[in-house]
KOLGUNU-69676 format. One record per residue (C-alpha): residue number from 1; chain; x, y, z. Coordinates in steps of 0.5 Angstrom, whole numbers, always signed. Layout:
BEGIN
[gulo NUM A [X Y Z]]
...
% end
This chain:
BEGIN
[gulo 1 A [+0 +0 +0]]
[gulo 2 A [+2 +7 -1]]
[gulo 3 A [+2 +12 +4]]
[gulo 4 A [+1 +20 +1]]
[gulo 5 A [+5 +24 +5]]
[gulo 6 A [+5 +32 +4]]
[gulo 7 A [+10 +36 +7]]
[gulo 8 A [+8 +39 +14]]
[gulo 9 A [+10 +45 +18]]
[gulo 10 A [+6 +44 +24]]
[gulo 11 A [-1 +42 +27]]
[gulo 12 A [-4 +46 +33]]
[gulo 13 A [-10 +48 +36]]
[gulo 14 A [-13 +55 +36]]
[gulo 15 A [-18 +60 +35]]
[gulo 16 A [-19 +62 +28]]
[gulo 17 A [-17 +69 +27]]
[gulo 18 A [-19 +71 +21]]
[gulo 19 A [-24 +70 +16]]
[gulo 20 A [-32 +68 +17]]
[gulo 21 A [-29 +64 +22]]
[gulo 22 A [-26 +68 +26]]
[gulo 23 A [-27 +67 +33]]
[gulo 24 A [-29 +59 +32]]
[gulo 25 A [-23 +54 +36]]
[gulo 26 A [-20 +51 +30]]
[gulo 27 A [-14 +45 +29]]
[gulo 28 A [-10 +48 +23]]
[gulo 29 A [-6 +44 +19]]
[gulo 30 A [-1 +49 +16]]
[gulo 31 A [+3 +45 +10]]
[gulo 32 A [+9 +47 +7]]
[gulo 33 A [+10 +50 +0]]
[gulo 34 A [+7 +57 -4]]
[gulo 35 A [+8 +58 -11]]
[gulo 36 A [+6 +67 -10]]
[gulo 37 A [+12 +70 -5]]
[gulo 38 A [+7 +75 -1]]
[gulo 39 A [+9 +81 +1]]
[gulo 40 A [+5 +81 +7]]
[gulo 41 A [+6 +74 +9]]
[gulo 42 A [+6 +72 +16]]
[gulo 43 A [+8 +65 +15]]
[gulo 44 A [+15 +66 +11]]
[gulo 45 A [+17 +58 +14]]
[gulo 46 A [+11 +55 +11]]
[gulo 47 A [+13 +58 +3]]
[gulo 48 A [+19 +53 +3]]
[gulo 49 A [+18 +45 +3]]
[gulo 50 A [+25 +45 +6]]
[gulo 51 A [+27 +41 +12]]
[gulo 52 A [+20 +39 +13]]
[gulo 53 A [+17 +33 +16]]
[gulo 54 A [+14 +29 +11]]
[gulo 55 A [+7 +26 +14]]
[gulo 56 A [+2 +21 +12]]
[gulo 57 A [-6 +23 +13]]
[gulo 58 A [-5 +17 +18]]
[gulo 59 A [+0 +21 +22]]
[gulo 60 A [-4 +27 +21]]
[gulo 61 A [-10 +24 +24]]
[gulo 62 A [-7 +22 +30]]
[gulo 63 A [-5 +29 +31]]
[gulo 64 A [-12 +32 +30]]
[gulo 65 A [-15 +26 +34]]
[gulo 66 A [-9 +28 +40]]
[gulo 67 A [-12 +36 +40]]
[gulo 68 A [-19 +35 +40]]
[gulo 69 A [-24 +40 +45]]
[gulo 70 A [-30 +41 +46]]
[gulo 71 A [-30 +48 +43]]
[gulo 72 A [-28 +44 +38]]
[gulo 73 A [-32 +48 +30]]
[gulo 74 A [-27 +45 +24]]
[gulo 75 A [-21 +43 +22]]
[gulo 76 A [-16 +48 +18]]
[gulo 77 A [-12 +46 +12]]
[gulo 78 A [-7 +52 +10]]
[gulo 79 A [-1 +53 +9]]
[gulo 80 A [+3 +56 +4]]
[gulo 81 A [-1 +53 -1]]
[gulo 82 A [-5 +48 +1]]
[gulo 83 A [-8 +46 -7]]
[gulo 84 A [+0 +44 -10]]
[gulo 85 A [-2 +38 -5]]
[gulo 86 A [-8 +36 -8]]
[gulo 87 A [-7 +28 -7]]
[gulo 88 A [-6 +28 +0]]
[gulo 89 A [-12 +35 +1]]
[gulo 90 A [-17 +29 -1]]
[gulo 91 A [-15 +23 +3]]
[gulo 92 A [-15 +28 +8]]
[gulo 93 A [-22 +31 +7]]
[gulo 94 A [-25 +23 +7]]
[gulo 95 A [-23 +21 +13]]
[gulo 96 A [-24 +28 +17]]
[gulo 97 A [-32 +28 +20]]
[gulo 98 A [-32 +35 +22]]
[gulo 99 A [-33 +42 +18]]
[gulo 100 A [-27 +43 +13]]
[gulo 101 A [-25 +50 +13]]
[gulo 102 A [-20 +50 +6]]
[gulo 103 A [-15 +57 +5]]
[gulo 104 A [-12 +58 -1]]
[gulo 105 A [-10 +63 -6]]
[gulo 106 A [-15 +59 -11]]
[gulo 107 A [-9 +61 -16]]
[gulo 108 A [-9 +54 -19]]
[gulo 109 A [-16 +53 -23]]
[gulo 110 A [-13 +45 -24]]
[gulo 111 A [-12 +43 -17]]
[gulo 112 A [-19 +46 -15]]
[gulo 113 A [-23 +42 -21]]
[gulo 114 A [-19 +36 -18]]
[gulo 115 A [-21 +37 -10]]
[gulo 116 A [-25 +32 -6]]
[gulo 117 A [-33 +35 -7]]
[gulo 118 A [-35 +28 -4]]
[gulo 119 A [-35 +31 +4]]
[gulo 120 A [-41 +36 +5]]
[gulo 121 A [-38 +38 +10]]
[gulo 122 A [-32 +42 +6]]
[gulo 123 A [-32 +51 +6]]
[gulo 124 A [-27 +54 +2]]
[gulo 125 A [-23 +62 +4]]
[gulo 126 A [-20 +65 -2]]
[gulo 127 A [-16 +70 -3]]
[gulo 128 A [-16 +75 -8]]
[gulo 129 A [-9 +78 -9]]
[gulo 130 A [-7 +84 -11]]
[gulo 131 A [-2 +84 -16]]
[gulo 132 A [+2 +91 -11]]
[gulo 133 A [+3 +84 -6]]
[gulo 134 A [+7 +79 -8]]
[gulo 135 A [+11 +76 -14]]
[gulo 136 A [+9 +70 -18]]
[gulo 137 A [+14 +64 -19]]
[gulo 138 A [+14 +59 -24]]
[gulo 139 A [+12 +63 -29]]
[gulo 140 A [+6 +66 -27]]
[gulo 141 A [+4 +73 -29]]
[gulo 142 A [+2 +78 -24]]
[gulo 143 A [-4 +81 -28]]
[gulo 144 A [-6 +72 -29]]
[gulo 145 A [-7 +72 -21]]
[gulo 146 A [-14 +74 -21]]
[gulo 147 A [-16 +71 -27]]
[gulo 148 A [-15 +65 -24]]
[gulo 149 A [-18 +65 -18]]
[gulo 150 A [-25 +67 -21]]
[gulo 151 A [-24 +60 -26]]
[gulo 152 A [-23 +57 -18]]
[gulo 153 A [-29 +60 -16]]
[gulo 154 A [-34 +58 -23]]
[gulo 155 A [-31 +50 -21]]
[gulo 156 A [-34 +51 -14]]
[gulo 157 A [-40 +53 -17]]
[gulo 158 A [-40 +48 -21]]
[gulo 159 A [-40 +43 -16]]
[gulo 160 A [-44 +47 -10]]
[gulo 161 A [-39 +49 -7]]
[gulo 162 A [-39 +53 -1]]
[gulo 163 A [-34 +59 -1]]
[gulo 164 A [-32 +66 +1]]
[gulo 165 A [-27 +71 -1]]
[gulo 166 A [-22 +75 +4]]
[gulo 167 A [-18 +80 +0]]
[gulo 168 A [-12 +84 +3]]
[gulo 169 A [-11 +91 +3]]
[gulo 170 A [-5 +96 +5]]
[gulo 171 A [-5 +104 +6]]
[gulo 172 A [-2 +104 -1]]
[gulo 173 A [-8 +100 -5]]
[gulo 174 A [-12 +104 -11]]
[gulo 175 A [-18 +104 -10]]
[gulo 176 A [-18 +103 -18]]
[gulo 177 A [-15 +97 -17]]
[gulo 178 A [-18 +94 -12]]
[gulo 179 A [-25 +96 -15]]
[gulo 180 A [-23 +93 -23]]
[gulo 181 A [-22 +86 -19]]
[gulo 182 A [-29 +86 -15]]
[gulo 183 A [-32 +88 -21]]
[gulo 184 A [-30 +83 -25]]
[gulo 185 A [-31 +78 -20]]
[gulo 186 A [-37 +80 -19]]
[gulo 187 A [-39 +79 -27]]
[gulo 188 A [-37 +72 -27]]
[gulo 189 A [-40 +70 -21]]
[gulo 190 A [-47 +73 -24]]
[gulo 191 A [-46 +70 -30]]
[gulo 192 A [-46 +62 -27]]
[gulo 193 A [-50 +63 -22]]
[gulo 194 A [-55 +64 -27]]
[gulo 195 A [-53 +58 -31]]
[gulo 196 A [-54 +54 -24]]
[gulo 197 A [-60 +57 -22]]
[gulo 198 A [-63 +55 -29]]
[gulo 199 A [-61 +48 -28]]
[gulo 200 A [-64 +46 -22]]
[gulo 201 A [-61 +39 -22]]
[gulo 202 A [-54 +42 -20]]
[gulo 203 A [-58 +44 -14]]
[gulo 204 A [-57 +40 -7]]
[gulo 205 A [-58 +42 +0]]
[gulo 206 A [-52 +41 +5]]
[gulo 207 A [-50 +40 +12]]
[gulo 208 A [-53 +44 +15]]
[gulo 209 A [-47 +45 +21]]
[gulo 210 A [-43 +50 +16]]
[gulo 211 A [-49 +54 +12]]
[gulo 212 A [-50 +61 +14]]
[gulo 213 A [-52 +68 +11]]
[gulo 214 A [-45 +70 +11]]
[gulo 215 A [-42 +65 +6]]
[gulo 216 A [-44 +63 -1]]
[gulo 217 A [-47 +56 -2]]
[gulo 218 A [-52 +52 -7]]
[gulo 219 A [-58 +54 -3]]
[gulo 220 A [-58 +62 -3]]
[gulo 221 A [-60 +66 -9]]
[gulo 222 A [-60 +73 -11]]
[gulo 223 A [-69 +74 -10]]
[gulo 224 A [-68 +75 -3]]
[gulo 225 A [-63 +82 -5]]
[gulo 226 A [-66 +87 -2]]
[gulo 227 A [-60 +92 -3]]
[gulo 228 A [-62 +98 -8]]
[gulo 229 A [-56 +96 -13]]
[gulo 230 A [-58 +91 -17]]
[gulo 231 A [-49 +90 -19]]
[gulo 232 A [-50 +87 -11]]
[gulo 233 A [-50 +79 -9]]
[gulo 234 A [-52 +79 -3]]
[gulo 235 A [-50 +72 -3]]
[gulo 236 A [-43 +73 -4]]
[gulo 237 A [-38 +75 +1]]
[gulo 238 A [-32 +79 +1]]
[gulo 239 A [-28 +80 +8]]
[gulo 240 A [-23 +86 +7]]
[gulo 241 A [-16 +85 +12]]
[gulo 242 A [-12 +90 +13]]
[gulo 243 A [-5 +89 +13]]
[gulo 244 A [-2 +88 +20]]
[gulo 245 A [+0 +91 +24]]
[gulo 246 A [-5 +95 +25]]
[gulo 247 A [+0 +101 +28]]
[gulo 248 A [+2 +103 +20]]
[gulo 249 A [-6 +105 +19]]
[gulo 250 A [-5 +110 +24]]
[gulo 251 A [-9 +117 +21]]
[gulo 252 A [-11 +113 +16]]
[gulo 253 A [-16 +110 +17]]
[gulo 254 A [-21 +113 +14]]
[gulo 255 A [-20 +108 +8]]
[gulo 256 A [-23 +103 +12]]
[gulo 257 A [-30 +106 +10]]
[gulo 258 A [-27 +108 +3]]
[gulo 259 A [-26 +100 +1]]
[gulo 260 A [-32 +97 +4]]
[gulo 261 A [-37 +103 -1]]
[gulo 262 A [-33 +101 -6]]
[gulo 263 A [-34 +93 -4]]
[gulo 264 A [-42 +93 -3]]
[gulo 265 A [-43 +95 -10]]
[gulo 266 A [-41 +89 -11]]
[gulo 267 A [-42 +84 -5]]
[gulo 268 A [-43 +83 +2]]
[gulo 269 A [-38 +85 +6]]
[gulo 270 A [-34 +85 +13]]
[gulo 271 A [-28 +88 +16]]
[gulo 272 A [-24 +84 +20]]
[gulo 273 A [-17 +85 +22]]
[gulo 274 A [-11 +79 +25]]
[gulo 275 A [-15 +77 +32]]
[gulo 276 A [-11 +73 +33]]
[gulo 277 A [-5 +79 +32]]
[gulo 278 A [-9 +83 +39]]
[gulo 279 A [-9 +77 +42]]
[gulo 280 A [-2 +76 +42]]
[gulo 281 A [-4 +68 +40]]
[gulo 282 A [-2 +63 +35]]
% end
């Protein structure tokens, strides 16, 4: 038998300090390996596979079996980049009975076609990037990021899954950028969303554990849009992180309101800086 293995940089329990999730005692699964160098990226350790253990999905079990609490809400697959380990991802998803909160950039379409759609129980955080933060390895443009990312979000749609997305922002971001990708995003997600709402057989309830009104899922549809712009989905959501620490926005926080307008054209939004950071945890 042949034991899938991936490269991990640590296993821990914590809270859940951004996202949708926020607040909610998690056990992370951090693997090793990122095809993006972010300039704002506070886990450095986990871009390189080098000098990491190698585990099997048993080994990582065990682990998670070992941190277990009552609080306990969901499992945490991040990294680095967890999609370039795609294999390892799917055999973990089947064995895990908890919901599964997956983070990725979402920057590789062809892993994300190949994810394991068989546990309901699966939710996933995308992480639209700005071309001003990070440099691209192995031969991808920074303006294809974005791109990409939105042929990710069309596959979860296609096969029901729920998501968000998460986009970080800086002191410096334009505000022509930022809205020129919210936008496009939008558009996209309006087109296939009409695709799946016209074939209902694409339509199936979930768990009931992980939906909710923040999170975009194959039940919700645009009806219910109360909001006076018709551009607004008010089923997907956008949670806007500024870049920590928190110190370098001071007399700049103004912004803040400036970046949610912009982002409510378009989706629903939430502002939600590192928690975990004002904690002073892991």
């Amino acid at each position: 038998m042949v034991f899938i293995k991936a490269p991990v940089v640590e296993i821990f329990s914590s809270f859940q300090g951004e996202g949708l999730f926020v607040g909610r005692r998690e056990i992370f699964i951090r693997l090793g390996g990122c095809n993006l160098d972010c300039l704002y990226c506070d886990t450095p350790t986990s871009q390189s596979v080098e000098n990491l253990d190698l585990l099997s999905v048993k080994e990582v079990l065990n682990e998670i079996n070992k941190l277990k609490t009552p609080d306990l809400h969901s499992i945490s697959i991040t990294g680095g980049e967890p999609t370039l380990h795609i294999d390892f991802i799917n055999e973990l998803i089947d064995k895990i009975d908890f919901p599964i909160l997956l983070e990725t950039n979402g920057s590789i379409p062809n892993a994300i076609e190949k994810l394991n759609y068989k546990n309901g129980n699966l939710i996933v955080s995308i992480d639209i990037k700005l071309p001003e933060f990070f440099i691209a390895k192995k031969n991808i443009h920074d303006t294809q990021i974005y791109k990409k990312e939105i042929e990710s979000m069309k596959i979860l749609m296609k096969n029901n899954i729920s998501f968000y997305f998460k986009i970080v922002i800086s002191p410096e971001t334009n505000y022509d950028n930022f809205e020129k990708v919210l936008k496009e995003v939008n558009n996209e997600f309006k087109i296939n969303n009409e695709f799946r709402l016209n074939n209902k057989d694409m339509v199936n309830n979930k768990n009931e554990l992980i939906k909710n009104d923040l999170i975009y899922n194959n039940s919700n549809n645009n009806n219910n849009n109360n909001n006076n712009n018709n551009n607004n989905n008010n089923n997907l959501s956008i949670v806007i992180q500024p870049q920590s620490p928190m110190n370098i926005w001071k007399n700049n926080t103004e912004r803040f309101f400036k970046f949610s307008k912009i982002a409510g054209k378009y989706m629903n939004v939430y502002l939600i800086p590192q928690i975990h950071k004002f904690l002073e945890i892991e």
